[in-house]
C-alpha positions as CSV (number, residue, x, y, z in Angstrom):
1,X,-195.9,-32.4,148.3
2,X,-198.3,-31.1,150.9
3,X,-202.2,-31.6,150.2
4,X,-204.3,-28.3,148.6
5,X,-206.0,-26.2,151.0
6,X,-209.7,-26.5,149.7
7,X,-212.6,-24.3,150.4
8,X,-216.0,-24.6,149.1
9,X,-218.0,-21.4,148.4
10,X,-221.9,-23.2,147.7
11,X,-224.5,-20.7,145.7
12,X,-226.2,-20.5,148.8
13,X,-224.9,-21.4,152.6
14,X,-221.8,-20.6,154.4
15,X,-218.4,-21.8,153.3
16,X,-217.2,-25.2,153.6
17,X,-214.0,-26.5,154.7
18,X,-212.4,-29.5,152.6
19,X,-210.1,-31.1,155.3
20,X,-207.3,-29.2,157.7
21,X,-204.9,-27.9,155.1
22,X,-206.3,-24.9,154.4
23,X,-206.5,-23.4,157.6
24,X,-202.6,-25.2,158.3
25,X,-201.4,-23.1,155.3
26,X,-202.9,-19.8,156.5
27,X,-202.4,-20.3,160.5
28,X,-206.2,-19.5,160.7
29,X,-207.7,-21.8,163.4
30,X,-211.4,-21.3,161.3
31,X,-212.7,-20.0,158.7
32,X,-213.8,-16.2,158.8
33,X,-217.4,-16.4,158.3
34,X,-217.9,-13.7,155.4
35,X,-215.4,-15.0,152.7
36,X,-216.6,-14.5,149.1
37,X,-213.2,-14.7,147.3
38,X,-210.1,-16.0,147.3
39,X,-208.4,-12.2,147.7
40,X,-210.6,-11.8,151.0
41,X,-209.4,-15.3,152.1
42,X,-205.6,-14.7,151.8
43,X,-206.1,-10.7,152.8
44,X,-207.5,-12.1,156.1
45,X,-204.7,-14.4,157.0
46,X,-202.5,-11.6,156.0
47,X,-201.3,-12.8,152.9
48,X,-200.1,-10.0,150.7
49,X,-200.1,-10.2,147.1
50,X,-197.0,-10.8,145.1
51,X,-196.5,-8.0,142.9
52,X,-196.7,-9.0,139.3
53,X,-198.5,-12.4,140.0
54,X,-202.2,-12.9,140.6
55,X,-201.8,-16.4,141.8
56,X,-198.8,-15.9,144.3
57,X,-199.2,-14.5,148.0
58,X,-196.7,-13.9,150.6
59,X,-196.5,-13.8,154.8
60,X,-193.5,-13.5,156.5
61,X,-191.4,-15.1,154.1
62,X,-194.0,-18.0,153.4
63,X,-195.5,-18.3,149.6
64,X,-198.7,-19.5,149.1
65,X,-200.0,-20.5,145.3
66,X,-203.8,-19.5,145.3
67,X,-206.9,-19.1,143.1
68,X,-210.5,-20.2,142.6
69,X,-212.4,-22.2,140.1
70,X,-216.1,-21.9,139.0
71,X,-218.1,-24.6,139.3
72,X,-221.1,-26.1,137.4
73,X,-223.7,-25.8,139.9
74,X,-222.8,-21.9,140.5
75,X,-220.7,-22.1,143.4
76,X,-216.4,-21.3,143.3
77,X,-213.6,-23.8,144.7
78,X,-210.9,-21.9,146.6
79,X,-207.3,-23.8,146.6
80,X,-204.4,-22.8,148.1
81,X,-200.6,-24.7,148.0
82,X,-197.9,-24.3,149.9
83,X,-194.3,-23.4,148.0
84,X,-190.7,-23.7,148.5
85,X,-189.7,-19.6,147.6
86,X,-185.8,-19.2,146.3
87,X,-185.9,-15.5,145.8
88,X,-182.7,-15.3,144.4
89,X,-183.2,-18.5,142.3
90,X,-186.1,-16.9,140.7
91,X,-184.2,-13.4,140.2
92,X,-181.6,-15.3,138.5
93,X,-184.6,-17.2,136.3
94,X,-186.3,-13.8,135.2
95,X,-182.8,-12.1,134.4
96,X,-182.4,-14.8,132.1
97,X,-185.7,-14.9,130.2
98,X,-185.3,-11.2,129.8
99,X,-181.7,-12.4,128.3
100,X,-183.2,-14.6,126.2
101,X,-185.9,-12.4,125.0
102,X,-183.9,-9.7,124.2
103,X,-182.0,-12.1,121.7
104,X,-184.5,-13.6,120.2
105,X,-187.0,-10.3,119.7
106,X,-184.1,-8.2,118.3
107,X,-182.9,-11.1,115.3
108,X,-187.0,-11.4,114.5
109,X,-187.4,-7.4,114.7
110,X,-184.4,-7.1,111.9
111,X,-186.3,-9.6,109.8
112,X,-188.6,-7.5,109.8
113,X,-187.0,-4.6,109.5
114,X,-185.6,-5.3,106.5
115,X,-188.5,-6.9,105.2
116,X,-190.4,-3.9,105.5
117,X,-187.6,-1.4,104.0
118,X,-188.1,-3.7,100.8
119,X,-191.8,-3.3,100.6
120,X,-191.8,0.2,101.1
121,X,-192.2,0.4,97.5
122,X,-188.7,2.1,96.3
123,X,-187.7,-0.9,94.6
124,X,-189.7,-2.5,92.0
125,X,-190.3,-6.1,93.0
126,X,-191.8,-9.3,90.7
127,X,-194.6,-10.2,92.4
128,X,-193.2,-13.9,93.4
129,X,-190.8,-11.9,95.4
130,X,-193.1,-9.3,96.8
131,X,-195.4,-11.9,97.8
132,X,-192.5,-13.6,99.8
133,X,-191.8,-10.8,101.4
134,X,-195.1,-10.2,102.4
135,X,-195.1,-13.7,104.0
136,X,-191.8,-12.9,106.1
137,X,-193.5,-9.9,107.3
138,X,-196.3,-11.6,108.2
139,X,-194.9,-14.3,110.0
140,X,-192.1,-12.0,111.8
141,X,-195.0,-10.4,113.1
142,X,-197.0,-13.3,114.2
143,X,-193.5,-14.8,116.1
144,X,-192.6,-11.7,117.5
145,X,-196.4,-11.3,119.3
146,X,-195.5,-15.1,120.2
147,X,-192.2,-14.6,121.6
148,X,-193.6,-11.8,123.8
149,X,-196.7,-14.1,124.9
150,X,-194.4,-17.1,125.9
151,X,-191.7,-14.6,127.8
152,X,-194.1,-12.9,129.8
153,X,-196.1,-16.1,130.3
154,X,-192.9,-17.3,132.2
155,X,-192.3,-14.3,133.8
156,X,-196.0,-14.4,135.4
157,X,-195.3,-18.1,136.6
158,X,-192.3,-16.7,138.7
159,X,-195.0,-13.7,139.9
160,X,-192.8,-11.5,137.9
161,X,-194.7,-10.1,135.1
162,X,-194.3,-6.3,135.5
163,X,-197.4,-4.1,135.5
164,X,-197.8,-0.3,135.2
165,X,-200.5,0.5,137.2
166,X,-202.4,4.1,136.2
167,X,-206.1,5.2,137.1
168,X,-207.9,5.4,133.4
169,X,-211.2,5.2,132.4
170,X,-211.9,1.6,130.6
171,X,-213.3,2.7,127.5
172,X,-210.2,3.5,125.5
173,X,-209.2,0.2,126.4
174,X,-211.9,-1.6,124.8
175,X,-212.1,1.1,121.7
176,X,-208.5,0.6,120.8
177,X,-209.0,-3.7,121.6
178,X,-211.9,-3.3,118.8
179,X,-209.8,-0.8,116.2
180,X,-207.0,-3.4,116.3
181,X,-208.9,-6.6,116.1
182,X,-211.4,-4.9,113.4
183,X,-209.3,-6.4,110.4
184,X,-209.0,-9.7,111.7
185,X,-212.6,-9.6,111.6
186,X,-213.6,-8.2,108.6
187,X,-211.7,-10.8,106.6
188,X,-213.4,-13.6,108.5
189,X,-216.5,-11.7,107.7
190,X,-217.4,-11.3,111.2
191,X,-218.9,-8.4,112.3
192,X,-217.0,-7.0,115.8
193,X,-219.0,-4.3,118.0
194,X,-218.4,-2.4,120.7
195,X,-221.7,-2.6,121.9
196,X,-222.8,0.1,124.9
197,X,-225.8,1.5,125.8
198,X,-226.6,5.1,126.7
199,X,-226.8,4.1,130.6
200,X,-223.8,1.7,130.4
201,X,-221.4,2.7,132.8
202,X,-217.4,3.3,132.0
203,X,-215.9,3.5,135.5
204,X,-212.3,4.3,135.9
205,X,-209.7,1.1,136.8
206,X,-206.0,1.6,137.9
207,X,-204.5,-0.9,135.7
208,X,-201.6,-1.9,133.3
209,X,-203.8,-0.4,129.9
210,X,-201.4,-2.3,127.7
211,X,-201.5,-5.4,129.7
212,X,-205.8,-5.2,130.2
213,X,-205.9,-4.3,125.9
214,X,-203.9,-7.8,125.3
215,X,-206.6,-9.9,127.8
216,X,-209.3,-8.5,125.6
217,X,-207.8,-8.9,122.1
218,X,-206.9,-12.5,123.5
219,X,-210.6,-13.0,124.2
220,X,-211.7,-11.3,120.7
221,X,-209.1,-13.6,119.1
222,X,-210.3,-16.8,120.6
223,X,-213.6,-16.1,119.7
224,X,-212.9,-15.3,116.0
225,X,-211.2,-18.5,115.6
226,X,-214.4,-20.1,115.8
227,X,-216.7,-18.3,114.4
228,X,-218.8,-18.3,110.9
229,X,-219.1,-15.6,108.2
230,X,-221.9,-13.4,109.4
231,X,-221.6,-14.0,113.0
232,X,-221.4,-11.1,115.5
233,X,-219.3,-11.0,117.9
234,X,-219.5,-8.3,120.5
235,X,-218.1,-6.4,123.5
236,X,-220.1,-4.9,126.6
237,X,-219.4,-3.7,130.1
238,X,-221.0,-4.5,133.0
239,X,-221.1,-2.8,136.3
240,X,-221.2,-5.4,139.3
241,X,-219.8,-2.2,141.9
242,X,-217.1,-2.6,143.3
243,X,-216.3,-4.5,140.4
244,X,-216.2,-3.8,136.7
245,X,-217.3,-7.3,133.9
246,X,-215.8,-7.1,130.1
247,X,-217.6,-9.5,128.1
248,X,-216.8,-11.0,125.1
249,X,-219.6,-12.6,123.5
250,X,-219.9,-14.2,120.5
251,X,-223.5,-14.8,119.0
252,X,-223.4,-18.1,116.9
253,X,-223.0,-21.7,117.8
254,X,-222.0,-22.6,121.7
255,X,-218.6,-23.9,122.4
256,X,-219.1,-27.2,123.6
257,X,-218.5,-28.3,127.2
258,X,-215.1,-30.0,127.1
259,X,-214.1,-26.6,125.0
260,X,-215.7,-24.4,127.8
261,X,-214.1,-25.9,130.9
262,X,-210.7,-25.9,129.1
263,X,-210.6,-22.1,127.7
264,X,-207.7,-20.7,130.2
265,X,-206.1,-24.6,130.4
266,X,-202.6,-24.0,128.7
267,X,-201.2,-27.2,128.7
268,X,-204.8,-29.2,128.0
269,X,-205.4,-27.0,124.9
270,X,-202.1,-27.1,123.6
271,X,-201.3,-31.1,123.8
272,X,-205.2,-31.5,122.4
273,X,-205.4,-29.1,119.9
274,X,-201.2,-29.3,118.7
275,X,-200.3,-25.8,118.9
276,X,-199.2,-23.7,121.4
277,X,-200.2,-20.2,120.2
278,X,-203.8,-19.3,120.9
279,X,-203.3,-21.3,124.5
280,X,-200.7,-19.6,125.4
281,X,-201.9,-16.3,124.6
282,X,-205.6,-16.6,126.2
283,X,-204.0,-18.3,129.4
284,X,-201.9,-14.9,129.3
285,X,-204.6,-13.3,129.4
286,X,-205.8,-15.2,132.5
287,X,-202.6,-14.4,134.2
288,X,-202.6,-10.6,133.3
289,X,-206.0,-10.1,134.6
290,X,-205.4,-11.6,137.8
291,X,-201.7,-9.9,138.5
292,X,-204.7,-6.9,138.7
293,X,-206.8,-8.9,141.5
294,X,-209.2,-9.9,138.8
295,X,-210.7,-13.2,137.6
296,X,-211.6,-14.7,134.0
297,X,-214.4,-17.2,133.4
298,X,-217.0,-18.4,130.5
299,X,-220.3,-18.6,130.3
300,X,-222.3,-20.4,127.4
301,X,-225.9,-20.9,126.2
302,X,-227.9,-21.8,123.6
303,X,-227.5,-19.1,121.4
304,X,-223.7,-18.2,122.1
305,X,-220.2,-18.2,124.3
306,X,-218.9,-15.1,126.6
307,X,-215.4,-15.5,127.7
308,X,-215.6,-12.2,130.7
309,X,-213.1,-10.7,133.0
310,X,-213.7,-9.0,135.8
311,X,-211.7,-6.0,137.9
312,X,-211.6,-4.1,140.9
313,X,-213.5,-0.3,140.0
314,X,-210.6,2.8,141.5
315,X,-211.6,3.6,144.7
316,X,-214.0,6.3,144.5
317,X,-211.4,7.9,147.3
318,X,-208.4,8.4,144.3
319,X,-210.9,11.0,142.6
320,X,-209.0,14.1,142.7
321,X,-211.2,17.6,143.5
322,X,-213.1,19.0,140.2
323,X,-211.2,22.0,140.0
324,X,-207.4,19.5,139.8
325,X,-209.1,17.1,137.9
326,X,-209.8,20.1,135.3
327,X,-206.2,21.8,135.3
């Protein structure tokens, strides 16, 4: 297996190069001198993005793995890893997940179904049956959402996770994210707030909305999980032109730093803590928010945690004139 590509982005400073490989990989004989992410990196090289993947980047027919991690003192590691591509082989692999999901997805949905038909309330039920019922729905619910994590988990490892991209403004995002987690949270006895300020901006993204809502409920959902009755956990925008930061922050006791630096670490989490579920579902997340050039990242301190994604803002150039944008 050939060695990473490794470039250091310090707080302060110019890059710095971590051996040869990196520049091998991307046929650059030095580094450009203004690099401040991993997109600007590849983009330079000519690397183009793999549709549907935010980690994968293609030249010519070569694939490059890439992404970068944040580091304690403040400064970001840029990696890159060459990989043997199999287009067809990986055609083949996301015809059959979408085989397999279509299975599995349609046996749970008529569980469900006809769970649902018999608490519709037609037919009287004793209430050791209704409460059975109730737990079928329930859990045909909570596998389905699973079943559609883990599928298009594996479809975003092949750089295959399909994405509708439309120009929308990111508030409806966030308001239907907090209307859908708001009864998770009032049964935990948390209190969940979208919390903007008169002069907090709402710019416009072009972006999968459905794929942007499930990174943010992911986020609102790891952070319920751990916190107390009475806690407050909130959501808040900030604008960091040309780029947009959600923030999820939870007010209440810090995660700890083995939790922190493990938040988007599928396998880690799921061998440590014996479950799969929440994992998979916030490292999801991670991988939907970069298929839209965006990153993911926490941030902790004394008096709470904020698990934050960031995205491109829509080029101010899509804007259509006043009088089309009013028709």
């Amino acid at each position: 297996m050939a060695a990473p590509g490794l470039l250091l982005l310090p707080r302060q400073g110019p890059p710095r190069l971590l051996g040869r490989s990196l520049l091998e990989q991307l046929g650059l004989e030095e580094v450009p001198a203004r690099v401040a992410s991993v997109t600007e990196l590849l983009e330079s090289a000519g690397f183009q993005r793999r549709p549907g993947s935010g980690s994968l980047w293609s030249r010519d027919g070569q694939v490059l793995m890439a992404g970068e991690e944040r580091l304690e003192d403040g400064g970001r590691l840029l990696w890159t890893a060459p990989l043997s591509w199999d287009e067809a082989g990986v055609r083949r692999r996301v015809k059959y997940l979408s085989m397999a999901s279509h299975d599995l997805r349609g046996s749970l949905a008529n569980v469900r179904s006809y769970a649902a038909l018999l608490l519709n309330g037609r037919v009287p039920l004793e209430p050791k049956v209704q409460r059975g019922l109730e737990t079928i729905l329930r859990n045909a619910d909570r596998s389905l959402s699973f079943s559609q994590d883990f599928f298009d988990a594996s479809r975003a490892d092949l750089g295959a996770l399909p994405c509708e991209l439309e120009r929308q403004s990111l508030l409806p995002i966030l308001d239907a994210a907090v209307e859908k987690q708001s009864a998770a949270a009032k049964a935990a006895q948390v209190t969940l707030v979208l919390d903007l300020g008169p002069g907090d901006a709402t710019p416009d993204i072009v972006v999968d909305g459905a794929r942007i809502q499930h990174a943010v409920e992911s986020f609102i959902q790891y952070q319920l999980a751990r916190a107390q009755p009475g806690e407050v956990i909130r959501l808040r925008i900030r604008a960091y032109p040309p780029r947009v930061r959600v923030e999820v922050r939870r007010d209440g006791a810090p995660l700890t730093d083995e939790d922190a630096s493990a938040v988007f670490q599928r396998e880690e989490r799921a061998f440590r803590e014996k479950k799969l579920e929440d994992p998979l579902r916030v490292y999801l997340a991670r991988q939907e928010v970069e298929a839209h050039a965006g990153s993911v990242g926490v941030e902790t301190d004394r008096e709470g945690s904020t698990l934050y994604l960031t995205l491109p803002e829509a080029p101010a150039a899509e804007l259509g004139s006043p009088a089309s944008m009013q028709a």
